[in-house]
BABA-70977 format. One line per field, with one value per atom (N, C-alpha, C): atom name; x, y, z. Coordinates in Angstrom, 2 decimals. Example, Ala and Ser with C-alpha at 12.3 -4.5 7.8 and 13.67 -1.06 7.14 Angstrom:
<vexgus>
atom <- (N:CA:C:N:CA:C) .
X <- (13.19:12.30:13.20:12.85:13.67:12.90) .
Y <- (-5.69:-4.50:-3.30:-2.25:-1.06:0.03) .
Z <- (7.80:7.80:7.80:7.08:7.14:7.87) .
</vexgus>
This chain:
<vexgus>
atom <- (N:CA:C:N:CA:C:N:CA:C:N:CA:C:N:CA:C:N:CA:C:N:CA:C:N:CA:C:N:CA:C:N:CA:C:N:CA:C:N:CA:C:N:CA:C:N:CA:C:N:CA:C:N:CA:C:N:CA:C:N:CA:C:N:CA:C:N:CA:C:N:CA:C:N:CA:C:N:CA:C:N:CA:C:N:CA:C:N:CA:C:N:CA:C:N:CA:C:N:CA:C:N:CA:C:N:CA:C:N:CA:C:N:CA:C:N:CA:C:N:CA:C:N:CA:C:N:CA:C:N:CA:C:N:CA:C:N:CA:C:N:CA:C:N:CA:C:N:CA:C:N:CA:C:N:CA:C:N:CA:C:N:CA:C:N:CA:C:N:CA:C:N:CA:C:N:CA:C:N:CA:C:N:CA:C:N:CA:C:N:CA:C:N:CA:C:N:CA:C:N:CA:C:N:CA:C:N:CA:C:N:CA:C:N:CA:C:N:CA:C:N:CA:C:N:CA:C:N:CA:C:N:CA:C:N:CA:C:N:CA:C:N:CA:C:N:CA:C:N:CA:C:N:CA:C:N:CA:C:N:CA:C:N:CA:C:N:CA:C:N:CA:C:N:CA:C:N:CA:C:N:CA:C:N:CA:C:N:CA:C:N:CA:C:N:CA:C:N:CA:C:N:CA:C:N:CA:C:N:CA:C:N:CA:C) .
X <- (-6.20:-6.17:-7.46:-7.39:-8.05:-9.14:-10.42:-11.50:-10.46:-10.22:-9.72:-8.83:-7.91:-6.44:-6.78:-7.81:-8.10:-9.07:-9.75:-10.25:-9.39:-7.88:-6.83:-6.17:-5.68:-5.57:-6.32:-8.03:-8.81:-8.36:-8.66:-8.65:-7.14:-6.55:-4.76:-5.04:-5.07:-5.47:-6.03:-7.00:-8.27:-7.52:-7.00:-5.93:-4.65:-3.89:-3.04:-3.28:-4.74:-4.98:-5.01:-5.99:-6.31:-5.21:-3.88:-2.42:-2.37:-2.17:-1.59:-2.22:-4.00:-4.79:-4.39:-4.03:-3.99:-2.01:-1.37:0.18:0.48:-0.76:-0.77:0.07:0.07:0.94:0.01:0.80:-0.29:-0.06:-0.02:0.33:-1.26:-0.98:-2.02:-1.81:-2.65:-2.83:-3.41:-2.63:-3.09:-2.40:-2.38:-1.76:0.12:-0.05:1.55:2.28:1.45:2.14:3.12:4.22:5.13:4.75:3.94:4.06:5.41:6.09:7.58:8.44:7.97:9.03:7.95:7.21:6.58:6.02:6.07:5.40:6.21:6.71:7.24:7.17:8.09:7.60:6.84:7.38:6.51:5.30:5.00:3.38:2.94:3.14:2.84:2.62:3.68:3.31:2.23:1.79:0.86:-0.40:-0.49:-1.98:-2.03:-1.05:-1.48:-2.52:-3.00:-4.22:-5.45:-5.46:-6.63:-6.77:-5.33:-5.52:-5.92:-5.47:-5.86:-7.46:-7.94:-9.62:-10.66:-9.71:-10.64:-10.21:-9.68:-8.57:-8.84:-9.28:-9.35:-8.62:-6.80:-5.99:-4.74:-4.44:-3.67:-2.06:-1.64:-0.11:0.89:1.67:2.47:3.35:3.62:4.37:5.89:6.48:7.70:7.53:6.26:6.18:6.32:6.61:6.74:5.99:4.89:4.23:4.60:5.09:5.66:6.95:7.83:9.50:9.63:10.16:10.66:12.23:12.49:14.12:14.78:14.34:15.67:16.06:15.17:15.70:15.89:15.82:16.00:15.36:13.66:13.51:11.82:11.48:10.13:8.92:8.13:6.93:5.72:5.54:3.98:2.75:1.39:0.51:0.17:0.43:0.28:0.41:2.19:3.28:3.20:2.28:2.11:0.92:-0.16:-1.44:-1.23:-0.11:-0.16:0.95:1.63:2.40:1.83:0.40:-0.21:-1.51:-1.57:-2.88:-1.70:-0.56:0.17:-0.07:0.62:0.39:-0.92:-1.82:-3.24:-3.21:-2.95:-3.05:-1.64:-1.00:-0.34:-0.81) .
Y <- (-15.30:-13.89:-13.26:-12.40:-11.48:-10.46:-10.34:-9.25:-8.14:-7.19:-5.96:-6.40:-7.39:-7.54:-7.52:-8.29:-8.50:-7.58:-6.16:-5.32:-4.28:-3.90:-3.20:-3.48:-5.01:-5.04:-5.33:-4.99:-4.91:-3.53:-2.13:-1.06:-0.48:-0.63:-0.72:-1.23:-2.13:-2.84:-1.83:-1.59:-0.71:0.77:1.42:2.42:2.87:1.49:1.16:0.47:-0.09:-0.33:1.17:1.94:3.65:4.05:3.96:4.19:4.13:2.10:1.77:1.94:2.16:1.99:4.14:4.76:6.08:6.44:5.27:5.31:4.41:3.62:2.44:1.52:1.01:0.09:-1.18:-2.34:-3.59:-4.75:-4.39:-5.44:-5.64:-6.77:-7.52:-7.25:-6.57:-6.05:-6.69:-7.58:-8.36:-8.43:-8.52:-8.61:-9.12:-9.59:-10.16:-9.19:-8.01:-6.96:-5.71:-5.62:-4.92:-3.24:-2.15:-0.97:-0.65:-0.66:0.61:-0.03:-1.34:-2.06:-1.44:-0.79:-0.29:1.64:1.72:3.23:4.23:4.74:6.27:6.26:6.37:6.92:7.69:8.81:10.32:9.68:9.43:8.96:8.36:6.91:6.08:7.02:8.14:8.74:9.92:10.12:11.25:10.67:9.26:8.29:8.01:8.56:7.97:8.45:9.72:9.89:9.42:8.61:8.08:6.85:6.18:4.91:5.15:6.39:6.73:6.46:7.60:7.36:6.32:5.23:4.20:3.18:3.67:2.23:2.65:4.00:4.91:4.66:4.68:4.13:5.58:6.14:7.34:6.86:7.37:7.08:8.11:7.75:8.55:9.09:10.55:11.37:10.90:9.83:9.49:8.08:7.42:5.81:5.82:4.99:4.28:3.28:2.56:2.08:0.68:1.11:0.05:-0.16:0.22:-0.55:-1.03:-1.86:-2.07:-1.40:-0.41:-0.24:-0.96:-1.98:-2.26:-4.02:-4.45:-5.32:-4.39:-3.58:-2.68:-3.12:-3.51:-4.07:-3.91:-3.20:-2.59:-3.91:-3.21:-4.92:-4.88:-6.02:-6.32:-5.56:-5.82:-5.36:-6.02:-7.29:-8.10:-7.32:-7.58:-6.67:-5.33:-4.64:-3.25:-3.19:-4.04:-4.18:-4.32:-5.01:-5.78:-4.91:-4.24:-2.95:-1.99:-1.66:-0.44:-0.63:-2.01:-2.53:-3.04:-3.13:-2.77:-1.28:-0.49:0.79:1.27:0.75:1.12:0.99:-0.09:-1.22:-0.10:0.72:1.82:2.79) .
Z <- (8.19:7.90:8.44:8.99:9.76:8.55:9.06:7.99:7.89:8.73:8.50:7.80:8.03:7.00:5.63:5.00:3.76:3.30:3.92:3.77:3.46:4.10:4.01:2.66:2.69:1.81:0.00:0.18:-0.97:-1.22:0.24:-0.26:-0.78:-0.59:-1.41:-3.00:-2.53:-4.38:-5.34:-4.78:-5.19:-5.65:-4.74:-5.11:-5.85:-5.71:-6.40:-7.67:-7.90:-9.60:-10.19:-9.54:-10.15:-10.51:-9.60:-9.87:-11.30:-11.06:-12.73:-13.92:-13.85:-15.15:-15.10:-14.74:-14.84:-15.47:-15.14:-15.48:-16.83:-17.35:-17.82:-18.26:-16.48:-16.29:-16.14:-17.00:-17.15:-16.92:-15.51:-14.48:-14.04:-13.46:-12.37:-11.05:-10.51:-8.95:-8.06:-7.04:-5.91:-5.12:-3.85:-2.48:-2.94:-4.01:-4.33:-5.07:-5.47:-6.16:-5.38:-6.37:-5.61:-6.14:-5.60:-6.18:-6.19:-5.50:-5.37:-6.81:-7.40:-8.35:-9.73:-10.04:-10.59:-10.93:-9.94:-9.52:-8.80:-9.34:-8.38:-6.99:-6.04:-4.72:-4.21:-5.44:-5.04:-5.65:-6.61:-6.69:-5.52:-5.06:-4.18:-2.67:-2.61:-1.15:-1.34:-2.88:-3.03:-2.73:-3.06:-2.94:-1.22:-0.54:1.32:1.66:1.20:1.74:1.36:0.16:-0.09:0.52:0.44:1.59:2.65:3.54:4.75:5.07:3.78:3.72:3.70:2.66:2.44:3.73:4.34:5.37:6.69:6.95:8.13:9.35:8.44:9.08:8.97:9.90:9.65:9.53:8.68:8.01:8.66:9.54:9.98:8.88:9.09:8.02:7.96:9.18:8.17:8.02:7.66:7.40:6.02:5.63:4.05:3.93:3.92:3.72:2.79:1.90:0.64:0.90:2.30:2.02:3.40:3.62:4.74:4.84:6.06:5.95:6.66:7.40:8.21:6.93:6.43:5.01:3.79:4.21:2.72:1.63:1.46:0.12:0.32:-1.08:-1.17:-0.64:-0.49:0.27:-1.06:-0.94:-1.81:-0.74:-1.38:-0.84:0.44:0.57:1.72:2.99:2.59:3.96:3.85:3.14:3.40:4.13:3.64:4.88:6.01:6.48:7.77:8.24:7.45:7.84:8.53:8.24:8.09:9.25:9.40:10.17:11.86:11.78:12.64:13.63:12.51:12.86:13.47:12.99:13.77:14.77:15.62:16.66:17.62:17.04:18.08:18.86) .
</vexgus>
């Protein structure tokens, strides 16, 4: 695993705990956690810009970050890092 990968995915974590300790939801937040099986969409797409900030990774306005569509099935933090650290690399 790559620095930026595990930097992407600290700053996600990091955002998506603020999520749950603010929804208080009391789950454990780590790269294996599923937000979308937990958290609102509309929440999850209101927090892109803070990922953006801490990740200084720009989120295209029709990416989803947390689903994959062509499996149809929400991603952990992992496959949303490497989702998103993809997208950079465009």
């Amino acid at each position: 695993m790559t620095a930026e990968l595990e930097n992407i995915e600290k700053e996600i974590i990091s955002v998506i705990q603020d999520v749950c300790t603010q929804q208080e939801i009391n789950e454990i937040v780590n790269v294996n956690f599923v937000p979308g099986n937990y958290i609102m969409s509309t929440v999850l797409v209101s927090v892109f810009c803070q990922i953006e900030i801490k990740t200084r990774i720009t989120i295209p306005i029709d990416c989803y970050i947390f689903h994959d569509s062509d499996k149809k099935k929400q991603l952990n933090i992992k496959d949303a890092a490497t989702k998103l650290l993809k997208l950079s690399k465009k």
